[in-house]
mmCIF file of the C-alpha atoms, coordinates in Angstrom:
data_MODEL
# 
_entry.id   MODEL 
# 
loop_
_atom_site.group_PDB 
_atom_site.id 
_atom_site.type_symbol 
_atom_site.label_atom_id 
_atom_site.label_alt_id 
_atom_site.label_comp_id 
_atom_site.label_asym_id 
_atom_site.label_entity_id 
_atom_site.label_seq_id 
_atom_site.pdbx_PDB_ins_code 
_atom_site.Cartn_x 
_atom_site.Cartn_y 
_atom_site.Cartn_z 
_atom_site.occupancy 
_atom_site.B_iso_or_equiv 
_atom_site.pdbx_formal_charge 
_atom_site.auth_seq_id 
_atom_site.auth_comp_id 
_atom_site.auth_asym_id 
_atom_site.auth_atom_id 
_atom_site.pdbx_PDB_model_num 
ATOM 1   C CA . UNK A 1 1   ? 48.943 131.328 145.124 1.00 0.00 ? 1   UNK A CA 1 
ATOM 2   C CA . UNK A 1 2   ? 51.606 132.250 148.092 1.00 0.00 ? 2   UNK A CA 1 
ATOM 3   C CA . UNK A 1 3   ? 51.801 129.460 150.922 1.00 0.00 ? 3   UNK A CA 1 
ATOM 4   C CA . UNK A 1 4   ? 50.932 130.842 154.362 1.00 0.00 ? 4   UNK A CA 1 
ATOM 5   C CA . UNK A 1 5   ? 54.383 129.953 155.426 1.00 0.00 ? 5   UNK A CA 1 
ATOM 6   C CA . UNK A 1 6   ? 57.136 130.428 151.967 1.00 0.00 ? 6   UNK A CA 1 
ATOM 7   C CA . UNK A 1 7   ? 60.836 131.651 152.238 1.00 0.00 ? 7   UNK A CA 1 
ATOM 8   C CA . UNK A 1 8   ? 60.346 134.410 149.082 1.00 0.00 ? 8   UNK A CA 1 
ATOM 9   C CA . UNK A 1 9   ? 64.236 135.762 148.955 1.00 0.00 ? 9   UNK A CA 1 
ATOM 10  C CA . UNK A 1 10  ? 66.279 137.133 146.044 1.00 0.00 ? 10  UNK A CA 1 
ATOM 11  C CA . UNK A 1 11  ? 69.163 134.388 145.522 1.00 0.00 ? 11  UNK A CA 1 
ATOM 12  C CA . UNK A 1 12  ? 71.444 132.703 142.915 1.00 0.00 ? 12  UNK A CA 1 
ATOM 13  C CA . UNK A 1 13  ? 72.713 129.544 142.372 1.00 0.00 ? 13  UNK A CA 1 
ATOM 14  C CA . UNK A 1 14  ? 75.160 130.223 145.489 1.00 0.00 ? 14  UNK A CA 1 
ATOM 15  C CA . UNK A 1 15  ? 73.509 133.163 147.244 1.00 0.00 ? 15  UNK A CA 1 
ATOM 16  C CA . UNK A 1 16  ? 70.829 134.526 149.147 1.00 0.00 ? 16  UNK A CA 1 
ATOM 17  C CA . UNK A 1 17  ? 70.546 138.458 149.926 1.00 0.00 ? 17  UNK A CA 1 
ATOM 18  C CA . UNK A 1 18  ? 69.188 139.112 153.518 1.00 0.00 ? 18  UNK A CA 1 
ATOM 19  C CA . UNK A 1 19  ? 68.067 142.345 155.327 1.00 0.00 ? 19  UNK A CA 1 
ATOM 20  C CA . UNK A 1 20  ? 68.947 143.921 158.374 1.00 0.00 ? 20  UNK A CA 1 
ATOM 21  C CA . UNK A 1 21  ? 68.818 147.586 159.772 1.00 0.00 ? 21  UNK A CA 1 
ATOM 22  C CA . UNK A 1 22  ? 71.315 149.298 161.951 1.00 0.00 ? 22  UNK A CA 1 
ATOM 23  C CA . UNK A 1 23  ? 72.852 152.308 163.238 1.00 0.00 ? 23  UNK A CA 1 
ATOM 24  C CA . UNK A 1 24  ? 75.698 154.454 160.827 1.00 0.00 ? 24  UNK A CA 1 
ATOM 25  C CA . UNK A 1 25  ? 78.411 153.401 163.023 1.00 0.00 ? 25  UNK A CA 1 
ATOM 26  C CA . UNK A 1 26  ? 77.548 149.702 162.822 1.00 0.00 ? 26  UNK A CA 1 
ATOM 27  C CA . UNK A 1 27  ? 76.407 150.291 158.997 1.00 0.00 ? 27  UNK A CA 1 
ATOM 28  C CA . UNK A 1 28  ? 79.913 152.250 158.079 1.00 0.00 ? 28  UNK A CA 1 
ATOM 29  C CA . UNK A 1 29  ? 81.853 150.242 159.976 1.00 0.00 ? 29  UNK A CA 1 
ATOM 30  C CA . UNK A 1 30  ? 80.758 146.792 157.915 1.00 0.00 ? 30  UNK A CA 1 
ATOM 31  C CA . UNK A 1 31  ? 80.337 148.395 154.499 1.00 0.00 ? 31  UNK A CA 1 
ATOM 32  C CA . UNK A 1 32  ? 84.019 149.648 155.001 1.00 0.00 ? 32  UNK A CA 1 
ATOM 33  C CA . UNK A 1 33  ? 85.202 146.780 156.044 1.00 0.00 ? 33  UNK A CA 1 
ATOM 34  C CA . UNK A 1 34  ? 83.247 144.276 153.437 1.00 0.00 ? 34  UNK A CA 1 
ATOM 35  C CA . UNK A 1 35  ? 82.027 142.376 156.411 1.00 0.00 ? 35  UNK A CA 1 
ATOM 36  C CA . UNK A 1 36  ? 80.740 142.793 160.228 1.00 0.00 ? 36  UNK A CA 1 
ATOM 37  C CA . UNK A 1 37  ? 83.220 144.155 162.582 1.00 0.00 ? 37  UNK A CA 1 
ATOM 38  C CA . UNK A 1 38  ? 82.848 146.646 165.700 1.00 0.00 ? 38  UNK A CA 1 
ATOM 39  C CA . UNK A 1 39  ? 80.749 148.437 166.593 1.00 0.00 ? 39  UNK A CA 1 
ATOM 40  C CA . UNK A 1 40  ? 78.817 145.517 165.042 1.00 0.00 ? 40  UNK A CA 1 
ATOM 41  C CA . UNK A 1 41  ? 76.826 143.295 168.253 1.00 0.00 ? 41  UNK A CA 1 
ATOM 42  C CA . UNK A 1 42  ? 79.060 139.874 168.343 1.00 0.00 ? 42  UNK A CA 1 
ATOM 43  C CA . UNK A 1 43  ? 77.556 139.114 171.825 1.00 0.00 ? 43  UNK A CA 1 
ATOM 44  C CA . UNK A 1 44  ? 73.988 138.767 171.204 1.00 0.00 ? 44  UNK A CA 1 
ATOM 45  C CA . UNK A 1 45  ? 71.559 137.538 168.467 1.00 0.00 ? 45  UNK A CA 1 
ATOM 46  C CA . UNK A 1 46  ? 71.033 138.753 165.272 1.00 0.00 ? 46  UNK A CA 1 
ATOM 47  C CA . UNK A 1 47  ? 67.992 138.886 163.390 1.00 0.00 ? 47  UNK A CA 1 
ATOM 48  C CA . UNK A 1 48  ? 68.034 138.413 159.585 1.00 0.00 ? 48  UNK A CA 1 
ATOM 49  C CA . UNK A 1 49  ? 65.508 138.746 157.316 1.00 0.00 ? 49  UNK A CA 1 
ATOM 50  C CA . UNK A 1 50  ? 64.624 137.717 153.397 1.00 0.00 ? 50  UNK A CA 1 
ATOM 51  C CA . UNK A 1 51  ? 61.700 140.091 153.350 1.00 0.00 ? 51  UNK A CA 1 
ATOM 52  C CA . UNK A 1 52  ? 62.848 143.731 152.070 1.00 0.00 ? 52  UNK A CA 1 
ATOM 53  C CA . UNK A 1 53  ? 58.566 144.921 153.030 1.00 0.00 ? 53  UNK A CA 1 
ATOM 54  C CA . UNK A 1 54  ? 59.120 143.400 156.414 1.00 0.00 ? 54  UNK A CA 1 
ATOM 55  C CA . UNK A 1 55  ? 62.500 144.807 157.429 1.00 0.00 ? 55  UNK A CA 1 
ATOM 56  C CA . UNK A 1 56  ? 60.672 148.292 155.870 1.00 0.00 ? 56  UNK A CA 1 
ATOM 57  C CA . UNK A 1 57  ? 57.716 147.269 157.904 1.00 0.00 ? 57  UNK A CA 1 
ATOM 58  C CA . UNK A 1 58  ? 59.616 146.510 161.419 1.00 0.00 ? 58  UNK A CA 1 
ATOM 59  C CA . UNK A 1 59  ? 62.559 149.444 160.904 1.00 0.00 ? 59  UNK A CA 1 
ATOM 60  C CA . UNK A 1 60  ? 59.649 152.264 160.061 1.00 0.00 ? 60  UNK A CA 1 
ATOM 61  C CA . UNK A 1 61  ? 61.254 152.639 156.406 1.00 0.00 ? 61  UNK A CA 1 
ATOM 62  C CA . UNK A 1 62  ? 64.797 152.958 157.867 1.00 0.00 ? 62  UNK A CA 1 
ATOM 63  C CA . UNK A 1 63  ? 63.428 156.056 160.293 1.00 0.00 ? 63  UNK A CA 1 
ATOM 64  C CA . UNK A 1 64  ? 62.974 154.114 163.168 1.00 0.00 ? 64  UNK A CA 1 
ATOM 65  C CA . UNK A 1 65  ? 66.194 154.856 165.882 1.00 0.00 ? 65  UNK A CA 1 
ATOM 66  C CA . UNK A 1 66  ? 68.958 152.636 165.434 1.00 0.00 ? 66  UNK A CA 1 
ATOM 67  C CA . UNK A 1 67  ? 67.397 151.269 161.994 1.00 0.00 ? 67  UNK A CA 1 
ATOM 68  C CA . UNK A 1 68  ? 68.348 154.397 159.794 1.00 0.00 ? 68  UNK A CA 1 
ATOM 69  C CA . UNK A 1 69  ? 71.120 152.032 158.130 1.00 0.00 ? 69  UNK A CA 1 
ATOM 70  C CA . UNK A 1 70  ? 69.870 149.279 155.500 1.00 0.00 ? 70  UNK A CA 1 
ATOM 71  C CA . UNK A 1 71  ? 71.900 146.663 154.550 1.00 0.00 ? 71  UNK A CA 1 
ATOM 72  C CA . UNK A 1 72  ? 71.675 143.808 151.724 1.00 0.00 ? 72  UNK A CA 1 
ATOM 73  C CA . UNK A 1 73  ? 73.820 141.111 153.480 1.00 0.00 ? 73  UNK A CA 1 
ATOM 74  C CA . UNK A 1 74  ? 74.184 138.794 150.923 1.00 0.00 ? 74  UNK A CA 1 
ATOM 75  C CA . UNK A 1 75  ? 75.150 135.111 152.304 1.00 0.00 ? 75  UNK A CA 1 
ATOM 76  C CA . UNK A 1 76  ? 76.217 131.633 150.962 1.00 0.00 ? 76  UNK A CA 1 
ATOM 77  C CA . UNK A 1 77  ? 73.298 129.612 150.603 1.00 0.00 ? 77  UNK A CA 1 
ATOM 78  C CA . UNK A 1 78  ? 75.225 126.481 152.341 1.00 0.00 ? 78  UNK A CA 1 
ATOM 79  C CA . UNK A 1 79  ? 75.714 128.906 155.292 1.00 0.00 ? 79  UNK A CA 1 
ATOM 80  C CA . UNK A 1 80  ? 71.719 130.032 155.101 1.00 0.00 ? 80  UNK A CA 1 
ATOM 81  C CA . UNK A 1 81  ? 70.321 126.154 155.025 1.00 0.00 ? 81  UNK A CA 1 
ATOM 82  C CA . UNK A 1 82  ? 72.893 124.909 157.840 1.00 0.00 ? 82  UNK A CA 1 
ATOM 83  C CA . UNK A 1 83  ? 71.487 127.717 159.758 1.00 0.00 ? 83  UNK A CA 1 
ATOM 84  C CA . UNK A 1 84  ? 67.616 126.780 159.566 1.00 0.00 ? 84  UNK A CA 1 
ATOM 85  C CA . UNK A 1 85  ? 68.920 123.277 160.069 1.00 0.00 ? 85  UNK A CA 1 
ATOM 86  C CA . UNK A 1 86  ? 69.983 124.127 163.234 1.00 0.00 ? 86  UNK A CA 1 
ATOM 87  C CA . UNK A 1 87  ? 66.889 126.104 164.076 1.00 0.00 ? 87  UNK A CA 1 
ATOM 88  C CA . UNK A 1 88  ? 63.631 125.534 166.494 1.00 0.00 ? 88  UNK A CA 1 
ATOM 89  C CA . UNK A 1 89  ? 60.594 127.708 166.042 1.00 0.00 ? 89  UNK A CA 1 
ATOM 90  C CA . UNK A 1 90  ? 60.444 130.558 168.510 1.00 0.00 ? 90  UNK A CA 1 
ATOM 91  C CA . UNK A 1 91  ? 56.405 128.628 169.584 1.00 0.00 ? 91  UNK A CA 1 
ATOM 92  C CA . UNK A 1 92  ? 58.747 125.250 171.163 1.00 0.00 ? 92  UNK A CA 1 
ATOM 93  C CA . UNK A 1 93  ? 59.748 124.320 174.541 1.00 0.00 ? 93  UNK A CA 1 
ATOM 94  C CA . UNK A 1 94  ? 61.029 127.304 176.191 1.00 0.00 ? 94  UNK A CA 1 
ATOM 95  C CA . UNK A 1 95  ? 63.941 124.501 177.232 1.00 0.00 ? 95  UNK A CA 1 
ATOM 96  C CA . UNK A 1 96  ? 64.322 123.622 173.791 1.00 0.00 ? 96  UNK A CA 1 
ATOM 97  C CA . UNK A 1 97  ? 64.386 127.297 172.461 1.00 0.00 ? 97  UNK A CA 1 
ATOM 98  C CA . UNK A 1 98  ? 66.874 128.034 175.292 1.00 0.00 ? 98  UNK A CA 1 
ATOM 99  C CA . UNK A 1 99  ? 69.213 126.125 173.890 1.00 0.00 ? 99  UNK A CA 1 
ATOM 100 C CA . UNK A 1 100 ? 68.760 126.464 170.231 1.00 0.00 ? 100 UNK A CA 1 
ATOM 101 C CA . UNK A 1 101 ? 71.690 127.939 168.402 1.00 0.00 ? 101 UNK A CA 1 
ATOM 102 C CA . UNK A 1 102 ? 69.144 129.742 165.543 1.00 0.00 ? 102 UNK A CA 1 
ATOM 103 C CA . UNK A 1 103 ? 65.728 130.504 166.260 1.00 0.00 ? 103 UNK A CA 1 
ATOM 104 C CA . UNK A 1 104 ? 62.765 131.068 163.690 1.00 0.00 ? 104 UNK A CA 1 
ATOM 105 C CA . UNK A 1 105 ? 59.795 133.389 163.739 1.00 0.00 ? 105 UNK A CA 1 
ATOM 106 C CA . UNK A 1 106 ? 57.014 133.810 161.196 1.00 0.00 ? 106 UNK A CA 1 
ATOM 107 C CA . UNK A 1 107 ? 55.613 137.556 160.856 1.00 0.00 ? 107 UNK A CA 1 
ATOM 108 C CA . UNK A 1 108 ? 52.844 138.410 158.920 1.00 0.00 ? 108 UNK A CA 1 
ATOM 109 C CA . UNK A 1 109 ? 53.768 139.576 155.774 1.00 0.00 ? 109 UNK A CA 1 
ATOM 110 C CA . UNK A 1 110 ? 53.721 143.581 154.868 1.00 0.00 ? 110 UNK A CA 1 
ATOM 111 C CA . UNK A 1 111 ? 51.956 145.358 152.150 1.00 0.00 ? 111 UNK A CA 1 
ATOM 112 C CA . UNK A 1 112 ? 54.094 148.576 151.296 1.00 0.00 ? 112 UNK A CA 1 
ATOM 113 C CA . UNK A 1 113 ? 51.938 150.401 153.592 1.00 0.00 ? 113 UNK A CA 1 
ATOM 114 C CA . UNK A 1 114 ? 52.314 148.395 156.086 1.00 0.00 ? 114 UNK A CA 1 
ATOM 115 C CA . UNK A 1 115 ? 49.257 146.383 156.560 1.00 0.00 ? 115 UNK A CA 1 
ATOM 116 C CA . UNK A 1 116 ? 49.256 142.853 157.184 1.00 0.00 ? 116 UNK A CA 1 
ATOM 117 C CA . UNK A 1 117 ? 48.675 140.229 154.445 1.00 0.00 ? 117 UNK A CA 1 
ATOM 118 C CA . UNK A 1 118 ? 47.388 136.544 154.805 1.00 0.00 ? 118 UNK A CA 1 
ATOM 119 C CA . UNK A 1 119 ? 50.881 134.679 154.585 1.00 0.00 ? 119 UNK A CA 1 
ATOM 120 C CA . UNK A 1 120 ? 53.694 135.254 156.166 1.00 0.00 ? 120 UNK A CA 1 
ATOM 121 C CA . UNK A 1 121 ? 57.481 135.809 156.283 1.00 0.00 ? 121 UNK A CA 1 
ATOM 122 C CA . UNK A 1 122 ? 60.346 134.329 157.945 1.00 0.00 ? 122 UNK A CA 1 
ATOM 123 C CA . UNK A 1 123 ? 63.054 135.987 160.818 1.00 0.00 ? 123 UNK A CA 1 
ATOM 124 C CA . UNK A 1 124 ? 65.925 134.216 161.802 1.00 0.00 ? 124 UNK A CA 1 
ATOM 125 C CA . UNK A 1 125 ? 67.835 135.078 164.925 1.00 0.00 ? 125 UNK A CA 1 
ATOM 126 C CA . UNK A 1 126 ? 71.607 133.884 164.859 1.00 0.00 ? 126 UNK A CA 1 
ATOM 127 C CA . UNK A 1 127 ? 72.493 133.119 168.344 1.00 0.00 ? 127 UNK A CA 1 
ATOM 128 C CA . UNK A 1 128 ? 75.857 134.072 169.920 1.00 0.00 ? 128 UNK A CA 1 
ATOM 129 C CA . UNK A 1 129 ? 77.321 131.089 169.015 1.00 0.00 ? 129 UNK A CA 1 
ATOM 130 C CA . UNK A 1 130 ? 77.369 131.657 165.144 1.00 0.00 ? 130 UNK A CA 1 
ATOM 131 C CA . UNK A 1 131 ? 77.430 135.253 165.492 1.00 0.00 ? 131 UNK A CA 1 
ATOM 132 C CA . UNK A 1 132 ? 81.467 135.050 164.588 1.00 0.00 ? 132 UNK A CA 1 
ATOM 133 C CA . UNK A 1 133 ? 80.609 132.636 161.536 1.00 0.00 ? 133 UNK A CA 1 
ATOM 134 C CA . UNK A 1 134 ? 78.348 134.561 160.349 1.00 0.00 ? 134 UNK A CA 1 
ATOM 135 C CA . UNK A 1 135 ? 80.456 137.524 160.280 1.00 0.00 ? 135 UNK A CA 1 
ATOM 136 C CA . UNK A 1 136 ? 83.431 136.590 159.528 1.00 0.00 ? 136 UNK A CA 1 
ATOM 137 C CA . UNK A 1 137 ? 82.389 133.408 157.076 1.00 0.00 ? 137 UNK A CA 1 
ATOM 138 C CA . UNK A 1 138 ? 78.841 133.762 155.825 1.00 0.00 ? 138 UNK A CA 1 
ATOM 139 C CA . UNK A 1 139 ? 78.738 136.930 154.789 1.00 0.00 ? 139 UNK A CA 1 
ATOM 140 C CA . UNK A 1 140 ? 80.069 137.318 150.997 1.00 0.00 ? 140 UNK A CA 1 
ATOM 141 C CA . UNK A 1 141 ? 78.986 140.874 150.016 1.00 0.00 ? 141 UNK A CA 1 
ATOM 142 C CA . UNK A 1 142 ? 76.936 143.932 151.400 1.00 0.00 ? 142 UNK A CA 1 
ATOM 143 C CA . UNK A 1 143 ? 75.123 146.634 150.011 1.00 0.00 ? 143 UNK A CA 1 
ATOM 144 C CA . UNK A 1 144 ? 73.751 149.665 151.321 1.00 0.00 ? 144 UNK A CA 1 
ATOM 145 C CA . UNK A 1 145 ? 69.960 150.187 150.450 1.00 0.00 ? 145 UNK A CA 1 
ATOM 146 C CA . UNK A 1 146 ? 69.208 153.346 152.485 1.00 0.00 ? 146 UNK A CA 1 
ATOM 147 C CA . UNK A 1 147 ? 68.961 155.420 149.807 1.00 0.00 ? 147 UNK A CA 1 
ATOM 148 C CA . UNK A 1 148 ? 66.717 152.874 148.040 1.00 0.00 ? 148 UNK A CA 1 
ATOM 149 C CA . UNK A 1 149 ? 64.477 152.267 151.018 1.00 0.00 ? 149 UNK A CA 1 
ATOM 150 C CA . UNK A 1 150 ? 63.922 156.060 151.524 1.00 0.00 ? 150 UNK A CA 1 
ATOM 151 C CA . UNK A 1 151 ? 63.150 156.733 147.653 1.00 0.00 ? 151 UNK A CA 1 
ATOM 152 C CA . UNK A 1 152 ? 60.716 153.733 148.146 1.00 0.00 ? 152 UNK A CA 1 
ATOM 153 C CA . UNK A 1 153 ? 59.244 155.506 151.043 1.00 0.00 ? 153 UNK A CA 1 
ATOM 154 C CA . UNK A 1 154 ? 58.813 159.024 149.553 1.00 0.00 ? 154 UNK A CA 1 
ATOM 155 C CA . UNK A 1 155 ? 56.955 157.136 146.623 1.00 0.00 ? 155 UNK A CA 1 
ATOM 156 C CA . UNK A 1 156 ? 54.313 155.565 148.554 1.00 0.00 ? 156 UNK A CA 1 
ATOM 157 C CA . UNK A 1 157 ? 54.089 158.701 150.743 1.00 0.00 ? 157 UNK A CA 1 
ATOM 158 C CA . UNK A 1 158 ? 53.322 160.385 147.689 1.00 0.00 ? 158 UNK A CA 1 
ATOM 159 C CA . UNK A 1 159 ? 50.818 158.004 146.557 1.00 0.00 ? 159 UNK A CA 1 
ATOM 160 C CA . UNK A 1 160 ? 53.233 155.985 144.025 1.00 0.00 ? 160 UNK A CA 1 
ATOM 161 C CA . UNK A 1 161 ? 52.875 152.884 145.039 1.00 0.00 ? 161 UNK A CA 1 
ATOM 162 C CA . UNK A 1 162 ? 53.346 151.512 141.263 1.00 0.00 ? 162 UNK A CA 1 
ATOM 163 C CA . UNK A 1 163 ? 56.268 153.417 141.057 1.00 0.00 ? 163 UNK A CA 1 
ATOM 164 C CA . UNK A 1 164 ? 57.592 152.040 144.750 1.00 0.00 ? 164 UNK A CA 1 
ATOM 165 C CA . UNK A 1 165 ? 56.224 148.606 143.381 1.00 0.00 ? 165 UNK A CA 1 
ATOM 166 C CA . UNK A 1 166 ? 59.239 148.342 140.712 1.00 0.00 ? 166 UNK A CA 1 
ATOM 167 C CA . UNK A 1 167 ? 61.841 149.193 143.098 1.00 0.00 ? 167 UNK A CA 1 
ATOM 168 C CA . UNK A 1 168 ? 61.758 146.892 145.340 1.00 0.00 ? 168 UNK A CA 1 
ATOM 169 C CA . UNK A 1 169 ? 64.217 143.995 145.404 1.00 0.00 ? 169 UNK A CA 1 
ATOM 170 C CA . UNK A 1 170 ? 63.598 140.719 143.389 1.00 0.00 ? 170 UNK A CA 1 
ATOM 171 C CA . UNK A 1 171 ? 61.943 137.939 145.811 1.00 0.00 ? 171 UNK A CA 1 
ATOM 172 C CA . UNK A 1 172 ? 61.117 134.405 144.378 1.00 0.00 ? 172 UNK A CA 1 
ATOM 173 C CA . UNK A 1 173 ? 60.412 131.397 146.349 1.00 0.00 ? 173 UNK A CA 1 
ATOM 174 C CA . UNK A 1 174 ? 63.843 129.684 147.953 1.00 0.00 ? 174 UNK A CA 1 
ATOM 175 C CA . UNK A 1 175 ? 63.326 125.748 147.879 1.00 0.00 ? 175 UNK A CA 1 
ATOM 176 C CA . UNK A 1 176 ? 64.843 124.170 151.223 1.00 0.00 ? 176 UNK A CA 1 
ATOM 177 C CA . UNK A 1 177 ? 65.457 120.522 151.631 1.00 0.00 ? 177 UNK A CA 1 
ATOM 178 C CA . UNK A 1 178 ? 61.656 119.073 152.410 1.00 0.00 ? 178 UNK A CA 1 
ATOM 179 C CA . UNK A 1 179 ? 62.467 117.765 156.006 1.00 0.00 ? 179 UNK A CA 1 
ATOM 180 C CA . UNK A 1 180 ? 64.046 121.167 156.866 1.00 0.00 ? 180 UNK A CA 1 
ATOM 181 C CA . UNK A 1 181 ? 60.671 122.676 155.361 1.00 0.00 ? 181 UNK A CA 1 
ATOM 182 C CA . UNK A 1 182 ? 58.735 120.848 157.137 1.00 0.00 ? 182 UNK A CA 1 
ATOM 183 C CA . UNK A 1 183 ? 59.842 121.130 160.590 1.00 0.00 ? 183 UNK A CA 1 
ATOM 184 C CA . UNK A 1 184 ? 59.739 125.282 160.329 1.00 0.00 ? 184 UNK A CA 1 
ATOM 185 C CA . UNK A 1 185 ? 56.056 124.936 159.319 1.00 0.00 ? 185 UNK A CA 1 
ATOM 186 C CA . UNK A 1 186 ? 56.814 125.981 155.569 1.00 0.00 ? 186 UNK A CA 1 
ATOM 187 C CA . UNK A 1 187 ? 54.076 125.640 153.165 1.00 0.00 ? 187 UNK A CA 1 
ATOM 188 C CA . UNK A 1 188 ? 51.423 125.349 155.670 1.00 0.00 ? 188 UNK A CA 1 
# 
C-alpha cells in the first residue's frame, strides 16, 4: 500500500532523475550544454519534481506554453537530501517560509488521465540561493523526454492506457534519513 505522503523517484545508488518542463530555448540551451545555462531562470526558484504523471499532469502533457520541453534532470542524491534538509513545508510560518532556502509542497498524485489519487507527490522549489549549485553542481546528466511524454499522450488519447502504462519512467520508493522524513510529513 502507497503512504499518503512517499518520495516514489527512479534513482541509483548515487542518483535520482527529476522532472521539469520548459521552453526550447531554455530546453536546447541545457541539453547542449550538459547542464543549465541561459536562457535558463538563475534568479528565481525552481521547481523540481520526482513524479513523471505529475509534471505530465501540471505541464498539460508538455502542451501547456512554456512546458513544451521535458527534461530528465538527473541529480546526485547527496545534492537531493541536503536540499530537503534545508527545506520547510510550503503550510509553515509565512516568516519561516520567507526565509527558507528550499521549499516543499505535496500535490495530489495523478492518474495518467489526470485525475487525482489518494496519496500524494512531492515538489521542491530551489530558491535563488542554490539556484547556481544546482546548476552548475547538482546536475550530473539530462535527458530530453518530449518525445516520450507526447507518445505517452497520444496512447492514452487513443485509449492505450496499458500501452502508456509501460512507458513511463521507473519510480520506486526513495528512503530519506527518518528525521528528514519526518519533518516533510512523509509517510503520513
Amino acid at each position: 500500500m502507497t503512504a499518503l505522503r512517499e518520495i516514489r523517484a527512479d534513482h541509483d545508488d548515487r542518483t535520482i532523475v527529476l522532472y521539469q518542463a520548459y521552453p526550447p530555448a531554455v530546453a536546447d540551451a541545457a541539453l547542449a550544454a550538459g547542464r543549465f545555462v541561459p536562457p535558463f531562470g538563475f534568479g528565481r526558484m525552481t521547481w523540481i519534481k520526482p513524479s513523471f504523471r505529475w509534471l505530465m499532469h501540471r505541464s498539460n502533457w508538455a502542451q501547456k506554453p512554456g512546458q513544451t520541453r521535458v527534461l530528465a534532470v538527473r541529480i546526485t542524491r547527496t545534492a537531493w537530501e541536503e536540499a530537503l534538509g534545508r527545506a520547510v513545508l510550503t503550510t509553515a510560518h509565512p516568516d519561516e517560509l520567507a526565509r527558507a532556502e528550499v521549499h516543499v509542497q505535496w500535490d495530489p498524485e495523478r492518474t495518467l488521465r489526470g485525475a487525482a489519487l489518494n496519496h500524494y507527490s512531492i515538489q521542491v522549489g530551489v530558491g535563488r540561493s542554490l539556484i547556481r549549485a544546482f546548476a552548475e553542481e547538482w546536475v550530473t546528466g539530462l535527458t530530453d523526454l518530449t518525445p516520450r511524454a507526447q507518445r505517452i499522450a497520444a496512447l492514452v488519447r487513443g485509449g492505450q492506457t496499458a500501452k502508456a502504462q509501460r512507458l513511463l519512467p521507473p519510480e520506486r520508493s526513495y528512503p530519506l534519513p527518518a528525521a528528514t522524513a519526518r519533518r516533510l510529513g512523509i509517510g503520513r
